[in-house]
N, C-alpha and C positions, 0 to 999 in steps of 0.2 A: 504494500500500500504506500502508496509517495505521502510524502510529508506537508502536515497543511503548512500553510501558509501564517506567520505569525498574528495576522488578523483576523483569519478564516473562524465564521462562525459566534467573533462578539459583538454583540451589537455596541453601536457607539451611540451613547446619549448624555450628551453635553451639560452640566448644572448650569456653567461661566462661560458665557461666548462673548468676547469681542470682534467688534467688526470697525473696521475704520471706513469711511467712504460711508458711512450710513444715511448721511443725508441725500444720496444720489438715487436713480430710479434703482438699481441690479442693488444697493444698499440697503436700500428698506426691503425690498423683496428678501433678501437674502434676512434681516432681522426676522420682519412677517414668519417665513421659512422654522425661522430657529424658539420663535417665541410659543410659550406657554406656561402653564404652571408649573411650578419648580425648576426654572431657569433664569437667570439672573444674565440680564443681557447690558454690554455695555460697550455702547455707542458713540463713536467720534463721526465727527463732522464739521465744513467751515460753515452751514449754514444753519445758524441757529432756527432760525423758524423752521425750515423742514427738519431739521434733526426733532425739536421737539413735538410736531405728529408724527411724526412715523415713533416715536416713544408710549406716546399716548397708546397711538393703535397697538404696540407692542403689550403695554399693559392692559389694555380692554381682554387682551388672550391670554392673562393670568401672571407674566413676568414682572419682576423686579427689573428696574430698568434704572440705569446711570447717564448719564450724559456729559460729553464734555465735546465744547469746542476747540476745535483748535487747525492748525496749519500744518500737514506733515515737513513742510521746507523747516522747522524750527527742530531740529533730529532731537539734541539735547531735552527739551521738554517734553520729545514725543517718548523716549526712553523711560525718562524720570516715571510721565505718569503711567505709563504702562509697570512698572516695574512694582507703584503703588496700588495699581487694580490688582495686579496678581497677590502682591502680598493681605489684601482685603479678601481675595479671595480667590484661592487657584485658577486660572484659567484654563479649561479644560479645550476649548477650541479658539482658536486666533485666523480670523479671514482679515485679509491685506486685501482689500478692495479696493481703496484710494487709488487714485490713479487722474491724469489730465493728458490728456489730447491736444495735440495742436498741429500744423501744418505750414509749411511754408509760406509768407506774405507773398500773392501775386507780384510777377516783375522785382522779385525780389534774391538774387545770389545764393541765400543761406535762408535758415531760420534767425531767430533773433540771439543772441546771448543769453537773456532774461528766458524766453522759451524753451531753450538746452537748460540750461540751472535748474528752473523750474521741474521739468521731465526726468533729470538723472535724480533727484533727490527725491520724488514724491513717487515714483513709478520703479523705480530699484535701489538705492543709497540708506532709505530710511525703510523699505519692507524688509530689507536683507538684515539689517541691525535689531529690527524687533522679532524677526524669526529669528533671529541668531539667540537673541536672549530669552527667546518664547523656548527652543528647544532647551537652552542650559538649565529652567528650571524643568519642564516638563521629564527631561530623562532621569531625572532622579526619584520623580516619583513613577515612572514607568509609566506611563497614562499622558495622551494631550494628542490633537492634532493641530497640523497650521495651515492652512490654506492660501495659495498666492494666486490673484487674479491675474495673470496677464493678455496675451493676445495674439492672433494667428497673424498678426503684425512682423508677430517675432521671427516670423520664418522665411522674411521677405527683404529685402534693399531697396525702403522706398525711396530717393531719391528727392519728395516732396516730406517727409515726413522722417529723418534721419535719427532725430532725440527720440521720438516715440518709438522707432522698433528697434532702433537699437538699445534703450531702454529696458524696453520689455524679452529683449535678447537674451539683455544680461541676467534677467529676473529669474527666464526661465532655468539657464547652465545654472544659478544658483539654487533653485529649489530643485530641481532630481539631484543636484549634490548631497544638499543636504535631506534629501529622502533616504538615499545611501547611507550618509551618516548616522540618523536615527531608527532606521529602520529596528536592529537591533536593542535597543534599548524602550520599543514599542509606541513610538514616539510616530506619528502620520504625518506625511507631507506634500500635499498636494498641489500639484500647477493646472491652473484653468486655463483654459487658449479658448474664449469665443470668438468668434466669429461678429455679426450684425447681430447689436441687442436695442432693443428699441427704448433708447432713454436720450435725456438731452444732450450726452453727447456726443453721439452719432446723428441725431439730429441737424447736428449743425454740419454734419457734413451736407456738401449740395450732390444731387443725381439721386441714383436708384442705390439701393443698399441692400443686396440679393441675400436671399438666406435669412432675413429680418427674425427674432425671435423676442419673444416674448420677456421681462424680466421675471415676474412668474416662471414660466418654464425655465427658464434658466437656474433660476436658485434651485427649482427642483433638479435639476440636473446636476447640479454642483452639490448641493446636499445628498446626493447620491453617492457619487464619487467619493466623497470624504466621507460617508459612513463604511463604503468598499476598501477605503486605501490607495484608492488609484493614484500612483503617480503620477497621471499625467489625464488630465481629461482634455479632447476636441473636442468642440460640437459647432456648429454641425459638421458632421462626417465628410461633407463634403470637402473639408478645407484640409482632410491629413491626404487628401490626393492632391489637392496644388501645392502642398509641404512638398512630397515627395517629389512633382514636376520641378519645384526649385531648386531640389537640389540635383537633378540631371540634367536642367538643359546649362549650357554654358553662360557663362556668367556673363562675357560680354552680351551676349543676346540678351539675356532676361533687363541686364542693366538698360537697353537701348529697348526694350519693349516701355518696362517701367518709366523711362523718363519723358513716354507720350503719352503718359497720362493727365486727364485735366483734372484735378482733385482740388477743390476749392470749400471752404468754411467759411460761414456767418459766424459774425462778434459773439462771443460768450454773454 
């Protein structure tokens, strides 16, 4: 008989979930997702008023619910209070949801300065630092998962959008690492790669947005995953076969396909 697998068979049910990014559409779903009685949910966010409905709604479904605003670009405070939630009370699952999108200024060289800063510190600098110290207490008491949102971005050289996938590039090599690392210590670590989810801001991209999905389905899909253990989730499926195409056709070509693309965003 082969040997299960070290998470084969227990259910995972969270007491302490934090999610950062809670005030955004896949944020509140993903809370919505996790809330209920006997869960104590705690919620970062830059925008206070949706941070505190989507708290509301979370407690109407029975959770203890925390809040704090704040800026992931601020790494040192974002450490501090995370370090003080867990010490309040274990955290048993950590989703890095936070994340900003941006795109090259039309007729414009590069992206901005400010928009690179921006993307490596909120979307890999600061998710990597709080799994980092999500896993250091987690594997001592054997028990925790962490979750890392990133994006089928990552799998591409956009040419219009540089800080974001290569952002989310780095996100990814860092969480199957550290899935690696914890895995034995029982410790779960999961990477999200969606695709189109329908929240403000993919909105703000202009054209069609194929594959569009749901935030709802999404959390379900990802609260799947991370009860499973999966290292690595895609959805939709579609998008681990244009993984694949990028990485066999030639990079000059894909680069010279990529940079006729017209990708253009409305102001946040």
């Amino acid at each position: 008989m082969s040997r299960p697998e070290p998470f084969a068979k227990l259910k995972f049910a969270p007491s302490h979930v934090l999610i950062t990014g809670a005030s955004g559409g896949l944020g509140r779903a993903l809370a919505l997702q996790y809330a209920g009685p006997n869960v104590m949910l705690t919620l970062w966010g830059r925008n206070e008023s949706r941070l505190s409905a989507v708290a509301e709604a979370c407690r109407q479904r029975g959770s203890v619910v925390q809040v704090s605003v704040l800026s992931l670009t601020a790494i040192d405070d974002a450490l501090a209070l995370f370090r003080l939630c867990d010490d309040r009370k274990p955290v048993d699952l950590l989703v890095l949801n936070a994340g900003v999108s941006d795109i090259r200024p039309s007729n414009a060289l590069t992206e901005t300065t400010a928009a690179v800063r921006e993307a490596t510190l909120v979307n890999y600098a600061v998710p990597a630092i709080l799994a980092t110290e999500a896993a250091a207490r987690m594997a001592p008491r054997r028990r925790g998962r962490i979750a890392m949102i990133g994006s089928v971005a990552a799998h591409h050289d956009l040419p219009f959008a540089t800080a974001y996938s290569s952002s989310k590039a780095g996100l990814a090599r860092f969480s199957t690492c550290l899935h690696a690392a914890m895995t034995p210590h029982r410790v779960g670590v999961t990477l999200v790669e969606p695709g189109y989810i329908d929240t403000a801001m993919s909105r703000r991209l202009e054209g069609t947005r194929p594959f569009l999905v749901t935030p709802d389905a999404a959390a379900a899909r990802i609260a799947a995953a991370i009860a499973r253990n999966d290292a690595v989730l895609v959805f939709p499926r579609v998008f681990l076969l244009l993984k694949l195409l990028s990485a066999v056709v030639p990079r000059r070509l894909a680069h010279r396909l990529l940079r006729l693309a017209k990708v253009k965003q409305t102001a946040a």
